[in-house]
N, C-alpha and C positions, 0 to 999 in steps of 0.2 A: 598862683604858684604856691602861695602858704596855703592853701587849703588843700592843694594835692600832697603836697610835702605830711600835713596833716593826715590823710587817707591812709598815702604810704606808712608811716610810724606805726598809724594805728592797724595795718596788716600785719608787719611782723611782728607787733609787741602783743597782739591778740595770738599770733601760732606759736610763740614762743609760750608764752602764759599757757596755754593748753599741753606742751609737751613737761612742765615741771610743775610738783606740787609746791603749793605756797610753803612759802616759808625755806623753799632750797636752796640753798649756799651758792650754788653751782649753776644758777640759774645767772645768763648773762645779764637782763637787767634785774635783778637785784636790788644794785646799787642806787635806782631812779629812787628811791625813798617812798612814801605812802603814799604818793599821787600816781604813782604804778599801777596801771593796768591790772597787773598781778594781784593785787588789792582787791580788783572792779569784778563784782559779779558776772559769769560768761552768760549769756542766753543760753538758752537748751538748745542742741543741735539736734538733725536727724539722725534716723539710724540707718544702717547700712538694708537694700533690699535688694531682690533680686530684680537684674535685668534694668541698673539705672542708664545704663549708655543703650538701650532698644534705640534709641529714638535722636537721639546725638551722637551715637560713633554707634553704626550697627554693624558693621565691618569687622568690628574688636575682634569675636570671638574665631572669625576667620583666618584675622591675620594672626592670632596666637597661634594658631593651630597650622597652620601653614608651616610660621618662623619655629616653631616647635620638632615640629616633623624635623622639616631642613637639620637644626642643629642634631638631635640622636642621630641624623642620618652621620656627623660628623665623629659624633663621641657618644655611643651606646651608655655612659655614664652619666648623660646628663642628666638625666630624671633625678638621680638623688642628688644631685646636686643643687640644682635650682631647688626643691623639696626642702634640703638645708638651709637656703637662704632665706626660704623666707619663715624657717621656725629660729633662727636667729633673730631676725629682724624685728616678728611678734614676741618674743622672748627678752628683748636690750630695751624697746622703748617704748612699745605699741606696735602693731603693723601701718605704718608710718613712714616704710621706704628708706628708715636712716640709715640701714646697716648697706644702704645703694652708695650713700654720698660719700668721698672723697675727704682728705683730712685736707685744711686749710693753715694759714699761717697764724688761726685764732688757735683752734679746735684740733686736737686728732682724734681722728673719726674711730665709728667703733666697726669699720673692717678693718684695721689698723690694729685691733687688741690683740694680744696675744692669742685668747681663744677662738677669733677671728681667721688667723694667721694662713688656714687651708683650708677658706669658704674659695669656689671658684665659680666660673661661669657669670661674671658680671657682667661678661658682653653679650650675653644669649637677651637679658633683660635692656638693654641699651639698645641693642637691636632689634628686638619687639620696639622698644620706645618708638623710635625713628620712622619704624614702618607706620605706627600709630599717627606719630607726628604727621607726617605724610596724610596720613585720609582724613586725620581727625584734631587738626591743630589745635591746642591747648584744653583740652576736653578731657582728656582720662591719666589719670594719677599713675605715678611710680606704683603706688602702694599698692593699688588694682592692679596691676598689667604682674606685677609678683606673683600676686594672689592667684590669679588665674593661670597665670604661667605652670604654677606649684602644683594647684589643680589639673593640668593637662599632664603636665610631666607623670603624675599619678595613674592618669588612664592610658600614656603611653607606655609603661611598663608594664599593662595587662592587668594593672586595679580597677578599683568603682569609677565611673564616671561623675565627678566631684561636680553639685553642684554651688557654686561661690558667689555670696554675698558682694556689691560694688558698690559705691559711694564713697568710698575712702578717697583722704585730700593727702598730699603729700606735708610730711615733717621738714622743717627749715634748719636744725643743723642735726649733729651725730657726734655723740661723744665717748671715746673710749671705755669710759670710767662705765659707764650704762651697760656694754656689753660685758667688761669683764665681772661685775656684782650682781649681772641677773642672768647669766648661762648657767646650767645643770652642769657639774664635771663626770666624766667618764669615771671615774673612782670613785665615786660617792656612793651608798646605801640609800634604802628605802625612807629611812627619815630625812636627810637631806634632799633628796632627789623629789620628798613631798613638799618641805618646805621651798626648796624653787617653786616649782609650780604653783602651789598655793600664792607663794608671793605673786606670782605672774596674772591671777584671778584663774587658774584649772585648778583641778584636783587627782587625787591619787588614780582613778579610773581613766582619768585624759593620760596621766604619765604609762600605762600599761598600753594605753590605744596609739596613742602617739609615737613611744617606742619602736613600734610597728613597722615604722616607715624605713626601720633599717635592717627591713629584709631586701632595699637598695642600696648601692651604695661602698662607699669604702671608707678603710679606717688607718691609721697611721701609728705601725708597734709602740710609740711612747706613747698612746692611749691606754694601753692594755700592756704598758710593764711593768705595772704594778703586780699583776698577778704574777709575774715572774718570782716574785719577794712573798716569801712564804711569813715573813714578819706584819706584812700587809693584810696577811687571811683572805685572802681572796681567790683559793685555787680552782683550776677547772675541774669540773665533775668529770668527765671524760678526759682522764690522764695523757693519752696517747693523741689527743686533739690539742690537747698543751703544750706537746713535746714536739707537734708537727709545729707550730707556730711559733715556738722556742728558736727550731733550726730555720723557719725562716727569715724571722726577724735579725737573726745574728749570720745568715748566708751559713752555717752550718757550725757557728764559734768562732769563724773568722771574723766577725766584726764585734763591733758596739751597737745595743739598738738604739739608744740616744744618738748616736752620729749616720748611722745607715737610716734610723727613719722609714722604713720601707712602710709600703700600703698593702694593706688585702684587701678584701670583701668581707663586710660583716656579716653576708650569710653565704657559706661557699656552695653550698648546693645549689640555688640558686639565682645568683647573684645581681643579674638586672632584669629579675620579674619579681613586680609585686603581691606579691602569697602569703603565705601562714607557716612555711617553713622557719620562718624566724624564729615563732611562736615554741614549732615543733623543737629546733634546735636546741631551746632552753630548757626543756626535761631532759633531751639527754647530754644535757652537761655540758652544750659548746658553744653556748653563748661567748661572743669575743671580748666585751670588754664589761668591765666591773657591776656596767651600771646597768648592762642587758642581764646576764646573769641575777642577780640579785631581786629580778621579777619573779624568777620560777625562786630561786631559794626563801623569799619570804613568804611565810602563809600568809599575810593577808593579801597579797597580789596573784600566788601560784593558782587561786581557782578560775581567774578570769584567763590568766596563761594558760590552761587546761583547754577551757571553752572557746576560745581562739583557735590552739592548736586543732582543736577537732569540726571547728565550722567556719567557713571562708566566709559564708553570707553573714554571719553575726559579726566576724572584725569587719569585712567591707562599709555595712551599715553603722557601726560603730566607729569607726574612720573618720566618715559624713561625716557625724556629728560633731566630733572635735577637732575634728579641722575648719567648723564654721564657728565653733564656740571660741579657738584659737584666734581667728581670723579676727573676731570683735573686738580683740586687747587694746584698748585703749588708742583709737581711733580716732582720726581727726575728721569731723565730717561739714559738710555744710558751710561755713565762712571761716572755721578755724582751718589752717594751715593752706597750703599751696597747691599749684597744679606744676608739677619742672616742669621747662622744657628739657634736661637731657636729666638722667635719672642720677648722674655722680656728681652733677653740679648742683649745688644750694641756688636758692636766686639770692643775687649778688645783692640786689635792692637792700637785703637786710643787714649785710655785713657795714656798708656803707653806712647805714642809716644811725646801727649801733655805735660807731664809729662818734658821729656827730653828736649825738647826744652824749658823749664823754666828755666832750670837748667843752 
């Protein structure tokens, strides 16, 4: 019994240690003092490749695509949405599955953050889970079934056919604080919006590519009210596309847009197909929210907005690439971190365990 107890310990305090850099305040143990794992050098783990489940879950890519269909059949939205979740997810801690888990009586989780607050579609990925569970008990990660999900969701809206990197092990907890100091905000400019990124390990090139993905999808008027505030500097090039978005965010002056909150589309020409109309939007001035705009108004981004707008095959293959560059952020692979079984529960083993060792 003490030597499983020992196994046990030494499972979570090895996925914990891989999810926080030494020396983190915020790191639950912490506390254990020098004899912490945290301390102990990790072995090298693998990297992510293509087609790890052929031969252990060969069924995956069927039942994504199945449970995929089914849901757009439900809500023509979801594509950008699942899309979201999971550049949230690689964005707060790594692609890692954290931004899946549930806040606990330790921990509030980082779907819980404020910027978090109108991610949806958790049940699309919980319901892949289950079907997964089903053919392929304990075998393939939160983190993959995202990632591929994210990936489908892409080619169901009439994008490239993503091919996605798997081997990703699921993360043991999720913390608020994570997603609200590494998301990019909708107001920010081109030197903020590099330094996220950068901090995240992309660069200024992924943030123009990546961008992209919200020629799907919808946005929420207190994203883009800032441009309402002429002391903000942030006005629309296309006046009268401002003044449409004006009257409907406020129902025509009769409201507040802080309290109405209303959604549109961030691209309204075409709103759940994946194109280069985004792209196009942005020269003539109707990009929606601060941080879209701001691709075409900086020169150093507006020449690749240019080259987008004018070639579908260059963003598509372009795409590819940072979404598998995306997809590698700080990854749990190999013996570090877990397998769930459902994708918003932690395994419990560790809370327990952390528990005891307090004690």
């Amino acid at each position: 019994m003490a030597r499983i107890r020992f196994q046990q310990t030494l499972i979570v305090l090895l996925s914990l240690a891989a999810f926080f850099r030494v020396g983190d305040a915020g790191c639950p143990i912490a506390s254990l003092g020098r004899r912490s794992l945290k301390q102990a050098p990790v072995p090298a783990q693998p990297a992510l490749i293509f087609g790890f489940y052929d031969l252990t879950c060969p069924t995956l890519n069927s039942i994504i695509d199945t449970r995929m269909r089914f849901w757009v059949l439900q809500d023509i939205r979801t594509p950008g949405k699942v899309l979201r979740l999971f550049f949230h997810d690689c964005f707060a801690a790594g692609c890692e599955a954290s931004i899946l888990l549930n806040s606990t009586a330790e921990f509030a989780a980082e779907k819980d953050a404020p910027i978090s607050v109108t991610l949806d579609k958790f049940q699309v990925i919980e319901d892949i889970k289950s079907e997964v569970e089903t053919a392929c008990p304990g075998i393939v990660s939160c983190a993959d079934i995202l990632a591929l999900a994210a990936a489908k969701a892409v080619e169901l809206a009439g994008g490239p056919i993503l091919v996605t990197e798997t081997g990703r092990r699921d993360g043991v907890v999720s913390y608020l604080a994570g997603a609200t100091a590494s998301m990019p905000l909708s107001t920010q400019k081109i030197p903020d919006l590099e330094a996220m990124f950068v901090q995240a390990g992309l660069d200024i090139n992924d943030l123009v590519i990546l961008s992209g993905a919200h020629t799907i999808g919808e946005v929420h008027c207190s994203n883009f009210a800032d441009r309402f505030d002429p002391a903000a500097n942030s006005p629309f090039g296309d006046v009268s596309f401002g003044q449409e978005l004006l009257a409907f965010c406020t129902r025509n002056g009769a409201g507040d847009i802080a309290t109405l909150n209303l959604k549109t589309f961030m691209d309204l020409q075409t709103p759940n197909s994946f194109d280069i109309s985004y792209y196009v939007n942005l020269i003539i001035g109707r990009g929606v929210m601060t941080s879209d705009q701001v691709l075409f108004n900086d020169l150093r981004t507006q020449p690749m907005v240019r080259e987008f707008a004018a070639n579908r095959t260059l963003f598509f293959e372009s795409f590819q690439a940072s979404m598998l560059k995306m997809g590698r952020l700080h990854v749990l692979t190999g013996t570090n971190g877990v397998i769930r079984k459902q994708c918003g529960v932690s395994v419990q083993l560790e809370i327990s365990i952390l528990r005891s060792l307090r004690t």
